[in-house]
DRENNU-968473 format. One line per field, with one value per residue (C-alpha): residue in three letters; x, z, y. Coordinates in steps of 0.2 Angstrom, whole numbers, plus 5000, padded with zeros to 4 digits. Layout:
N
torgu ALA; ...;
xx X; ...;
zz Z; ...;
yy Y; ...;
//
This chain:
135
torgu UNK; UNK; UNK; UNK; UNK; UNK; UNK; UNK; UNK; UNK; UNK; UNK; UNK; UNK; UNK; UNK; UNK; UNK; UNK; UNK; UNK; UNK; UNK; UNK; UNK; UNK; UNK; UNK; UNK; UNK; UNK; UNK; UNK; UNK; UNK; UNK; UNK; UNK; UNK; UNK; UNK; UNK; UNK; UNK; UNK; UNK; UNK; UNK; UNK; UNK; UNK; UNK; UNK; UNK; UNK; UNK; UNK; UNK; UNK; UNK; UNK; UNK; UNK; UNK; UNK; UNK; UNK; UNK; UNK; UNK; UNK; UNK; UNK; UNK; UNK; UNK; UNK; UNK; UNK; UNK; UNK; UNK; UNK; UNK; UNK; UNK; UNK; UNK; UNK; UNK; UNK; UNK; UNK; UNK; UNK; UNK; UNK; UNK; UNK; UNK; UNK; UNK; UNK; UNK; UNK; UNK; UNK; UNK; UNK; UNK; UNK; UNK; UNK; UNK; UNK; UNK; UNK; UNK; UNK; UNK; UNK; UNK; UNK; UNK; UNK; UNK; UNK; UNK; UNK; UNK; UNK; UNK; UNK; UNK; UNK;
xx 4633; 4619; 4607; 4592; 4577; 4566; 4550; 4544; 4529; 4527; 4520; 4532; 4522; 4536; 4547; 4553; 4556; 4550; 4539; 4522; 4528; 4514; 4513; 4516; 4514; 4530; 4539; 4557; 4563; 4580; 4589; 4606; 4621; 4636; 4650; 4664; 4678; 4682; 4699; 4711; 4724; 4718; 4701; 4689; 4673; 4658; 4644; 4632; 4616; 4602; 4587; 4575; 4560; 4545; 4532; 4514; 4510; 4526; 4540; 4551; 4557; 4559; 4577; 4588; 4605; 4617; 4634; 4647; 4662; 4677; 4687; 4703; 4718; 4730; 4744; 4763; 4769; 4758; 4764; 4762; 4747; 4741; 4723; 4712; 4698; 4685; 4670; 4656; 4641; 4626; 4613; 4604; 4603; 4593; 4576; 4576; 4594; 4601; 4611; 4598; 4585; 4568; 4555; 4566; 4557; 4566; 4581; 4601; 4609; 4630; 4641; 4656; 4671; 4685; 4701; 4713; 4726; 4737; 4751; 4750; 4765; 4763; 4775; 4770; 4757; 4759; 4755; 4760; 4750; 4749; 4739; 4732; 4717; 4710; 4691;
zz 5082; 5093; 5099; 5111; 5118; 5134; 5140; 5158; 5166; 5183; 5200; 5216; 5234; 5245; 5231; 5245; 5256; 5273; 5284; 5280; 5262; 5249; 5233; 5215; 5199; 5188; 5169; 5166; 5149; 5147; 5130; 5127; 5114; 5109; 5098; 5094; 5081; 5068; 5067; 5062; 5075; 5091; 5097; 5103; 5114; 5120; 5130; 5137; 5146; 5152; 5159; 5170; 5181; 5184; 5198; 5196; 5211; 5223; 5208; 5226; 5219; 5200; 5197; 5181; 5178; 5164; 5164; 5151; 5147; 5134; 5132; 5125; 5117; 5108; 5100; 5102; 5095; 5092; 5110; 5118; 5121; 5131; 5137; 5143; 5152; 5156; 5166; 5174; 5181; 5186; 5199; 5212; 5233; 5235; 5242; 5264; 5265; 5282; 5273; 5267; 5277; 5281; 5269; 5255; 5239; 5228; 5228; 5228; 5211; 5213; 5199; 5199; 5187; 5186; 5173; 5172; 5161; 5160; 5148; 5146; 5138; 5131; 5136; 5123; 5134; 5149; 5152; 5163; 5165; 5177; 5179; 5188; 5194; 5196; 5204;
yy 5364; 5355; 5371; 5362; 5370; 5361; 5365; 5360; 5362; 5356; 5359; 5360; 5358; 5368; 5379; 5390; 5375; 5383; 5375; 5380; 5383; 5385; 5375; 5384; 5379; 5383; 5384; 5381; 5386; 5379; 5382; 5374; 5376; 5366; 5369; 5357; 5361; 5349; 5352; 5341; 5345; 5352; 5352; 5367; 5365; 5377; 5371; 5386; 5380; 5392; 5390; 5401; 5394; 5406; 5401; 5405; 5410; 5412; 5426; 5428; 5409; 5414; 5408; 5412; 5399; 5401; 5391; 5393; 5380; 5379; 5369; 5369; 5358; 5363; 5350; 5355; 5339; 5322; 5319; 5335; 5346; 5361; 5359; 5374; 5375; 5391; 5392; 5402; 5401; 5411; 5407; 5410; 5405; 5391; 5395; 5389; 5392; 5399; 5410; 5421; 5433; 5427; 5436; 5441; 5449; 5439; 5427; 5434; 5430; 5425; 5421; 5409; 5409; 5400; 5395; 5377; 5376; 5360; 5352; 5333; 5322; 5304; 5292; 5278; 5268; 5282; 5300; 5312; 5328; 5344; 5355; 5371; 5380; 5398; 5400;
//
């Protein structure tokens, strides 16, 4: 287990990167976690990261992210394995983008998600693997 904490304080002179923009002072608190098994056969990650930036002067910016991986493998034989992977994320728009409305009380939060599983064989010095994908 690795847990991790990061403190920033900084100072951004266009956060909402419009023309005319004003400057904010900000915080990001990002706390981070991963986990790893200690298996002898197979093998087990989880990496989750957060963070959430808060301006001083300009909250329409404030921006949370969390993202979530696993990671799986599991061994059939000592040549064979079925690995797995899981993922999401949650975030927001990026401030100036054309895609949102001018003047909008706070930034629009969207999520992502998304699976792969796969099976790998070992050839002695070759391997062959295939995989798929669900977002």
């Amino acid at each position: 287990m690795k847990p991790s904490v990061e403190i920033t304080r900084g100072h951004d002179s266009n956060p909402s990167h419009t023309s005319n923009g004003k400057a904010s002072a900000f915080t990001t608190v990002e706390p981070a976690l991963k986990l790893q098994s200690e298996w002898s056969r197979h093998d087990y990650r989880v990496e989750l990261r957060g963070s959430f930036t808060n301006y001083d002067s300009l909250q329409s910016s404030n921006s949370p992210l969390v993202e979530a991986k696993t990671y799986g493998r599991y061994d059939l034989t000592r040549d064979t394995k079925i690995n797995t992977e899981n993922r999401f994320l949650l975030s927001t728009d990026y401030p100036g983008s054309p895609n949102l409305p001018v003047d909008i009380a706070k930034l629009p939060i969207f999520t992502s998600y998304g699976s792969t599983a796969g099976f790998s064989h070992r050839f002695n010095h070759l391997e062959l693997s295939a995989k798929a994908s669900l977002d």
